[in-house]
KOLRO-270914 format. One line per 4 residues: number of its first residue (from 1); their letters; for each residue x, y, z of C-alpha. Coordinates in nm, 2 decimals, m for minus. Layout:
# residues N
NUM = A = X:Y:Z; ...
//
This chain:
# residues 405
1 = XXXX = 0.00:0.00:0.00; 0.26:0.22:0.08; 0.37:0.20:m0.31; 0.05:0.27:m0.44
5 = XXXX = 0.02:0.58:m0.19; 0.36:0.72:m0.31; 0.27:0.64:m0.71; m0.05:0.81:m0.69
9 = XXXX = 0.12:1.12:m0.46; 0.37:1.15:m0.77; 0.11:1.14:m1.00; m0.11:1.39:m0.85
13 = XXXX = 0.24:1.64:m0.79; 0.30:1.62:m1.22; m0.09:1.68:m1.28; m0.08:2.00:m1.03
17 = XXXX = 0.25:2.09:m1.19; 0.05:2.13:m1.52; m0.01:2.51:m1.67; m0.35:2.62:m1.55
21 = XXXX = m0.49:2.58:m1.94; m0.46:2.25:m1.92; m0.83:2.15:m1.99; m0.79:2.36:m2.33
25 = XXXX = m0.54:2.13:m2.43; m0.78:1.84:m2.51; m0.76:1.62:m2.79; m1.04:1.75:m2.98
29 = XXXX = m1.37:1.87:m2.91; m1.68:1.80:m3.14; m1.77:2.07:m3.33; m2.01:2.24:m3.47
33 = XXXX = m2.00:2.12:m3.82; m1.96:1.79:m3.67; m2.28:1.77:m3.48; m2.44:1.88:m3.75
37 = XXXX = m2.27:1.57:m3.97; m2.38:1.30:m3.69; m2.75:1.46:m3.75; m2.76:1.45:m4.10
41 = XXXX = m2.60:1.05:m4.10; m2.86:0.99:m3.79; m3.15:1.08:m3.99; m3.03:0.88:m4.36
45 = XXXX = m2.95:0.59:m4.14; m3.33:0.63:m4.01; m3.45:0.65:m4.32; m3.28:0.39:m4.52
49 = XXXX = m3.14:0.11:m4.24; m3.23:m0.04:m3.91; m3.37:m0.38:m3.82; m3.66:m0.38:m4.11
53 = XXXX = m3.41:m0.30:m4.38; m3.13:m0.53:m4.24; m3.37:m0.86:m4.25; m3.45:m0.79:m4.61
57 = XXXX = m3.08:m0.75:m4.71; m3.05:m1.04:m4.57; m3.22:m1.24:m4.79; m3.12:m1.07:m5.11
61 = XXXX = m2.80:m1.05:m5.37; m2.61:m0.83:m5.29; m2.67:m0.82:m4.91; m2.71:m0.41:m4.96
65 = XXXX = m2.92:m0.12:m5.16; m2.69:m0.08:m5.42; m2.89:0.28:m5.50; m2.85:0.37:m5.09
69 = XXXX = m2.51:0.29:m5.08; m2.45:0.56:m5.39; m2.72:0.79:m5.19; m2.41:0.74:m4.92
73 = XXXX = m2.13:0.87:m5.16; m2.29:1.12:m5.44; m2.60:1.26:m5.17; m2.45:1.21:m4.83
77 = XXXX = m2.07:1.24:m4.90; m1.97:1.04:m4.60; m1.81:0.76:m4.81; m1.49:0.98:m4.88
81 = XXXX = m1.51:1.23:m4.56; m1.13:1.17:m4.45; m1.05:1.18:m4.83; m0.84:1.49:m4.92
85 = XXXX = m1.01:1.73:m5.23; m0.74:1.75:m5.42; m0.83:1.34:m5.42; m1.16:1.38:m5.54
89 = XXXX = m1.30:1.31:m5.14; m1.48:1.60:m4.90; m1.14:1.70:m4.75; m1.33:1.62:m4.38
93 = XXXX = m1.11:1.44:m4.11; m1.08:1.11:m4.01; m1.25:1.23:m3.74; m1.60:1.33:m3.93
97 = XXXX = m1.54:0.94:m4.09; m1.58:0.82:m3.76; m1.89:1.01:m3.67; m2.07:0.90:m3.96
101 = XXXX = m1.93:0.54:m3.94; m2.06:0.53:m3.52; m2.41:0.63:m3.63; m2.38:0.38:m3.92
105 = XXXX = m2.29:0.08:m3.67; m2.59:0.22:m3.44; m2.81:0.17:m3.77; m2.68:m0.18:m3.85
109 = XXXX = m2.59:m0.05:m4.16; m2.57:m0.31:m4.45; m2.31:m0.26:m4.72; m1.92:m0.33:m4.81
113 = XXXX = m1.83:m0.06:m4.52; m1.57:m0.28:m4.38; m1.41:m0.37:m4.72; m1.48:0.00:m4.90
117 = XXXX = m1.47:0.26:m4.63; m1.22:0.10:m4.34; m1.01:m0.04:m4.53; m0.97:m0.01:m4.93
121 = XXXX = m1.02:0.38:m4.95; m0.77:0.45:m4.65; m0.54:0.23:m4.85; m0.58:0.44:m5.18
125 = XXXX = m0.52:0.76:m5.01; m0.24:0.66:m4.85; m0.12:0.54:m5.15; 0.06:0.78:m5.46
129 = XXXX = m0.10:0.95:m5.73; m0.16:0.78:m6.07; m0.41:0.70:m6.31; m0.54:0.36:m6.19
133 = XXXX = m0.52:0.45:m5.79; m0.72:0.79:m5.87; m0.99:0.64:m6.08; m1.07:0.35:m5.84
137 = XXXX = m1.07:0.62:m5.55; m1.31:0.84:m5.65; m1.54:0.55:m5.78; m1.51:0.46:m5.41
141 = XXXX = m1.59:0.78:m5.25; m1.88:0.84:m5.55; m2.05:0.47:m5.41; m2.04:0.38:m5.75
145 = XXXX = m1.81:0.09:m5.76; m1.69:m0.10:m5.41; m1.43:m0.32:m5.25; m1.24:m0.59:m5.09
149 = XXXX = m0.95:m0.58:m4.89; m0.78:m0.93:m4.97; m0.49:m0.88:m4.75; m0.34:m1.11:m4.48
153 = XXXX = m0.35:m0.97:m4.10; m0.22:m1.10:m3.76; m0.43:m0.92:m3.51; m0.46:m0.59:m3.72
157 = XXXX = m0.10:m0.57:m3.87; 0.02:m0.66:m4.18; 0.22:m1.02:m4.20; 0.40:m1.02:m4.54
161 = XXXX = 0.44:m1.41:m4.50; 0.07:m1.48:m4.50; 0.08:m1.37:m4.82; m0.06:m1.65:m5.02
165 = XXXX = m0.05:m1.45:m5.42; 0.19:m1.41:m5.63; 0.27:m1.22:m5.93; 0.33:m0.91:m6.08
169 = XXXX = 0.06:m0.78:m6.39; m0.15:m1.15:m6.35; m0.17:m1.24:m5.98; m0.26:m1.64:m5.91
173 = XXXX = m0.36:m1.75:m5.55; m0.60:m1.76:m5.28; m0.73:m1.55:m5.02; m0.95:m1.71:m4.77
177 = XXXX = m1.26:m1.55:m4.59; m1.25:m1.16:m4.73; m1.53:m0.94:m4.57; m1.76:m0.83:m4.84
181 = XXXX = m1.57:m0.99:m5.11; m1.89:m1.19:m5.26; m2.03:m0.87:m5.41; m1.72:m0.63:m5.44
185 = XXXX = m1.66:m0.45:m5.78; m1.29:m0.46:m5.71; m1.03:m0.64:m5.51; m0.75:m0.51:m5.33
189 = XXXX = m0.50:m0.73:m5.32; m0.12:m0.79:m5.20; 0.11:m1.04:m5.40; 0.48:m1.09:m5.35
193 = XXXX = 0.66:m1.05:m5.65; 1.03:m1.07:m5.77; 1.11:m0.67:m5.64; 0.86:m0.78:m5.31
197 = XXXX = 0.55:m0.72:m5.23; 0.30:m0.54:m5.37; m0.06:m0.39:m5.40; m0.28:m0.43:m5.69
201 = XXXX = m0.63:m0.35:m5.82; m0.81:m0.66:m5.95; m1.13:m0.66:m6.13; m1.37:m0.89:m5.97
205 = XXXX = m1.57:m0.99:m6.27; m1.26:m1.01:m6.45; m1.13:m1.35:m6.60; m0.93:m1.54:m6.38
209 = XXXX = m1.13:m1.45:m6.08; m1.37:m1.69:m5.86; m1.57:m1.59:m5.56; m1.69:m1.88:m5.36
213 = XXXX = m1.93:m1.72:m5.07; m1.97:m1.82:m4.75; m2.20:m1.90:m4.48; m2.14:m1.65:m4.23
217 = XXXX = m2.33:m1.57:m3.89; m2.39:m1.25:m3.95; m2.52:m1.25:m4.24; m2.53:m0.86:m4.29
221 = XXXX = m2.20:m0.91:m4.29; m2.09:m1.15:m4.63; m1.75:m1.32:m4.64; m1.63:m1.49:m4.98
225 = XXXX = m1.31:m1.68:m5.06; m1.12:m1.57:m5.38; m0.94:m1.78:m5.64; m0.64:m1.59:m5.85
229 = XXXX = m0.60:m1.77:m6.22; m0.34:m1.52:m6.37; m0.60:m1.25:m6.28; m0.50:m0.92:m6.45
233 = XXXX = m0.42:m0.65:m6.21; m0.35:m0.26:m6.17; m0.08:m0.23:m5.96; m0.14:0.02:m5.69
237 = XXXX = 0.18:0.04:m5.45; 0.51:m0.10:m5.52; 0.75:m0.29:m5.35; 0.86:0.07:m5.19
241 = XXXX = 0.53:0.17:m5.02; 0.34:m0.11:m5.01; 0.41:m0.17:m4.66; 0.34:0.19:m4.51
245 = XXXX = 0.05:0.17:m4.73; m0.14:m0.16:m4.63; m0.01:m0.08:m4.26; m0.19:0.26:m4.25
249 = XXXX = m0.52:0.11:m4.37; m0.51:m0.21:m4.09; m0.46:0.05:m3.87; m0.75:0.32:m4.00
253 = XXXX = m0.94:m0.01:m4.02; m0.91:m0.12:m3.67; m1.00:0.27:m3.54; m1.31:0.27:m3.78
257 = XXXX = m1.45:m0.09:m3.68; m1.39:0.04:m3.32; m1.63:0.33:m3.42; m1.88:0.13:m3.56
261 = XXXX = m1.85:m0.14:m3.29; m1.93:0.17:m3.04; m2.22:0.31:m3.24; m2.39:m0.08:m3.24
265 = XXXX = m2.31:m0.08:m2.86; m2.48:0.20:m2.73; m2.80:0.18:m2.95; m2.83:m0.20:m2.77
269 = XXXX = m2.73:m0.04:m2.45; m3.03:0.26:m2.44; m3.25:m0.02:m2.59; m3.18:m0.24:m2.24
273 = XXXX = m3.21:0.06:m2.03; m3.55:0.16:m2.23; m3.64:m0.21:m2.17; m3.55:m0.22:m1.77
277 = XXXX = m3.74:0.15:m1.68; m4.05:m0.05:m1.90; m4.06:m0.40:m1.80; m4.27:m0.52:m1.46
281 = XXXX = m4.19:m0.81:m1.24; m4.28:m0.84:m0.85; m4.49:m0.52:m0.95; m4.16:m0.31:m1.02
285 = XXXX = m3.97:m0.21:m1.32; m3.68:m0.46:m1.33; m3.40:m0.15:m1.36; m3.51:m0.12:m1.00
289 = XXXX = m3.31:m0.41:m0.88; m2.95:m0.39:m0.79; m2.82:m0.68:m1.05; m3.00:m0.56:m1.32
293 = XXXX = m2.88:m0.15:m1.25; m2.55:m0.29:m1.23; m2.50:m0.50:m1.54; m2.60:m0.12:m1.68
297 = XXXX = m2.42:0.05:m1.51; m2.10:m0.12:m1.61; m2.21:m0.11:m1.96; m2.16:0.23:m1.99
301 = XXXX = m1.82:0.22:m1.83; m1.69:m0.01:m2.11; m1.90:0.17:m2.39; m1.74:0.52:m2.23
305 = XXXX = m1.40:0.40:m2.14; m1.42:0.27:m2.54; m1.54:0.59:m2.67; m1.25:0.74:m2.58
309 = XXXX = m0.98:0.49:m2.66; m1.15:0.49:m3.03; m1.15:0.86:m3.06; m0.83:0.91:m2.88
313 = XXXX = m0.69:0.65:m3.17; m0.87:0.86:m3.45; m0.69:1.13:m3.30; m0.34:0.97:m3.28
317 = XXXX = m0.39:0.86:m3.66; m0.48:1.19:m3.81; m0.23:1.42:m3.56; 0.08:1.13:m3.56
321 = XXXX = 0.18:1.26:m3.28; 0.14:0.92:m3.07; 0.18:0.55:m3.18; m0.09:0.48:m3.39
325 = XXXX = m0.03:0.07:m3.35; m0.05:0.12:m2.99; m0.35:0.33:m2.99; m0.57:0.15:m3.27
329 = XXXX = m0.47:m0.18:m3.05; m0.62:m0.06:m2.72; m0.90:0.10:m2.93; m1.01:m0.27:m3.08
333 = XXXX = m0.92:m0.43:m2.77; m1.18:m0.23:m2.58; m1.42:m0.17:m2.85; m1.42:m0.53:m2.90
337 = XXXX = m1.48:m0.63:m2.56; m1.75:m0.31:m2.51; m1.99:m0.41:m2.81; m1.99:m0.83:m2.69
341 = XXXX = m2.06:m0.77:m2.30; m2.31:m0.50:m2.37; m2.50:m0.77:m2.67; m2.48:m1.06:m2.43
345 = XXXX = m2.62:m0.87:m2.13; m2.87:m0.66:m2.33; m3.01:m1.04:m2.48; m3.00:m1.12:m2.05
349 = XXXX = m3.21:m0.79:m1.97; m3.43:m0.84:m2.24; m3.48:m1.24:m2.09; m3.67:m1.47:m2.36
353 = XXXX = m3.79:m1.22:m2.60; m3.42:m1.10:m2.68; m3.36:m1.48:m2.74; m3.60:m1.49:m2.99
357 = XXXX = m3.60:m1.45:m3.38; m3.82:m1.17:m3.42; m3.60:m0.95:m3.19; m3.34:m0.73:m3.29
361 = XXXX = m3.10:m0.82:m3.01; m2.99:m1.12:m3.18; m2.88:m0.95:m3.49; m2.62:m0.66:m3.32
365 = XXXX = m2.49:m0.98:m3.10; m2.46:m1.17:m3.45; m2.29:m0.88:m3.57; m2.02:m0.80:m3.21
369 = XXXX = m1.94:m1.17:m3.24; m1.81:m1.15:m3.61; m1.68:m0.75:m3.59; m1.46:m0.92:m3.23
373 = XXXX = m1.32:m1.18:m3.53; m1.24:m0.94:m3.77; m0.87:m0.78:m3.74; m0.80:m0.95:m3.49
377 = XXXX = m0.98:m1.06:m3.13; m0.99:m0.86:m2.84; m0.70:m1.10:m2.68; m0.47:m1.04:m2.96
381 = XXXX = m0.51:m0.68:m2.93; m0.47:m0.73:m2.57; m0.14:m0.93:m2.63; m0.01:m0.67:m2.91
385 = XXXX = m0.05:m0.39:m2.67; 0.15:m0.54:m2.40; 0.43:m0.63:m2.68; 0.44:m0.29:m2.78
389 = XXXX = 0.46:m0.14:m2.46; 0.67:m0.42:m2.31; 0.88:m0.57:m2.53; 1.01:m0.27:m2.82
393 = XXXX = 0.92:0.05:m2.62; 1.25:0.24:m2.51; 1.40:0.14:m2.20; 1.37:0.52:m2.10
397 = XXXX = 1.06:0.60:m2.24; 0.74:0.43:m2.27; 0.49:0.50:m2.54; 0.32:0.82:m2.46
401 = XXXX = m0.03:0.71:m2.53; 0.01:0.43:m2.27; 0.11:0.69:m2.00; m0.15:0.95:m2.07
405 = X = 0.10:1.23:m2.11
//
């Protein structure tokens, strides 16, 4: 105890030896313009997704609106939001992206958002200038053409020796399970030539190309496997940025699917708390007993303490001021964990109607238990945290995201 006394006396002495400003010197602060943006993607996803509209996607090919998801792009503009002008996008932040994306989630939007917006389009801009790359990027941000990002990952980072294509202008291989691959108008993919590896454009209705889907458990969420038969390809980054450029969209990735995995979480959690002030037993609305206030009540301390990792890791990959590894990590590790408690226990408030079919619980736990898959589990991202900060931080200086400085 002693130790813990004198830690926390040291760290209250370097807090009170901050400049009186302090509070101004906040990450970022939502603005105006912002507010407005979370309104205007609030209202479309009203209109156009939700529980009604996610059980008819279901059952049709393609699993989306093909004319919403344009609406998205052309109307709404939220498709390209981090995209710079210059680039044909809005010339927003990845900050506004992350709005719309959290309202999205809350929504249970249906569409290639992982494969186009997370993933493919953060890889394009990152990416250098030319014909091909500029084309397919503002076809992107437009909505009127979509991807797959048929790239290897270990826990949200890129693993060149997963790599399982090869090839330079024809590509032959295969990628197993790529989110929203069955439908995609283009494929994203990395193949290790003779100069390295490398990213590439692939038509998906091109020759050479097969698509087997796959049964998936969510099924708003469609997987395929892709077979490479000396597929043409559009070569995107070379050997000499390929790297930086598939890194920076595993990381954007991981902060975006932490935004959407936030957005689904609290929806579900003001639907249990709706449910518990509602809901009689013993003559009393259950949200009066002490097991059931709790289980909410430490809801919202995940969904909050998430909220801010996944902003704070926005933050860190727009400013590059901290380690954006580290802080896209924590962000999936909590985000992760946040949207699967908060499903499981909103299904437990809800008792045998949230089991049920007919009841929308079932589909946002559907979805946490296959967005807690996808780049990597909550434990992995626990695990790369802790190698970050443990095993390649400075001996002098740990990371400064991890200490809060």
């Amino acid at each position: 105890m002693p130790v813990c006394r004198g830690r926390r006396s040291r760290v209250a002495e370097e807090f009170t030896d901050q400049p009186d400003n302090v509070a101004d010197s906040q990450e970022f602060v939502f603005t105006g313009e912002q507010a407005q943006l979370r309104d205007a993607v609030r209202k479309f996803s009203a209109d156009n997704f939700g529980e009604a509209k996610a059980r008819a996607q279901m059952e049709s090919e393609p699993r989306f609106d093909r004319k919403v998801w344009q609406r998205l792009g052309s109307e709404l503009g939220v498709l390209g939001l981090s995209v710079p002008e210059a680039a044909g996008g809005v010339g927003g932040t990845l900050v506004d992206q992350a709005i719309a994306v959290e309202e999205l989630g809350a929504a249970l939007a249906t569409g290639p958002l992982f494969g186009t917006v997370f993933l493919a389009i953060p890889a394009l801009v990152a990416a250098s200038a030319g014909p091909d790359r500029d084309d397919l990027l503002a076809a992107l941000v437009e909505g009127t053409r979509t991807a797959a990002f048929a790239v290897p990952d270990r826990a949200g980072a890129f693993d060149p020796a997963a790599i399982t294509v090869t090839g330079t202008e024809r590509l032959t291989g295969r990628v197993e399970r790529i989110v929203d691959a069955d439908a995609a108008d283009e494929l994203l993919v990395a193949a290790t030539g003779p100069g390295g590896v490398a990213l590439y454009a692939v038509d998906a209705s091109g020759p050479g190309v097969q698509r087997t889907p796959l049964v998936t458990l969510d099924l708003t969420r469609p997987q395929a496997t892709i077979e490479l038969s000396d597929a043409p390809a559009r070569l995107l980054a070379g050997p000499d940025e390929a790297d930086r450029v598939i890194t920076h969209a595993l990381q954007v990735g991981s902060a975006l699917l932490a935004a959407e995995q936030i957005g689904a979480a609290a929806h579900l959690l003001n639907l249990a708390v709706e449910y518990a002030k509602s809901r009689l037993q013993f003559g009393r609305p259950i949200g009066s007993f002490q097991a059931v206030k709790h289980r909410l009540a430490e809801g919202l301390v995940d969904l909050e303490h998430a909220r801010s990792a996944t902003y704070h890791a926005v933050w860190a990959l727009s400013d590059g001021s901290d380690d954006p590894a580290l802080s896209s990590a924590i962000a999936q590790a909590l985000a992760s964990a946040a949207f699967s408690r908060i499903a499981a226990d909103t299904i437990q408030v809800h008792g045998g109607i949230g089991f049920t079919w007919e009841h929308q619980a079932h589909l946002y736990f559907k979805r946490a238990t296959t967005d807690a898959a996808l780049l990597g589990s909550a434990e992995a991202h626990r695990n790369r945290v802790a190698e970050l900060v443990l095993d390649t931080a400075p001996a002098d200086r740990a990371p400064r995201v991890a200490t809060g400085m």
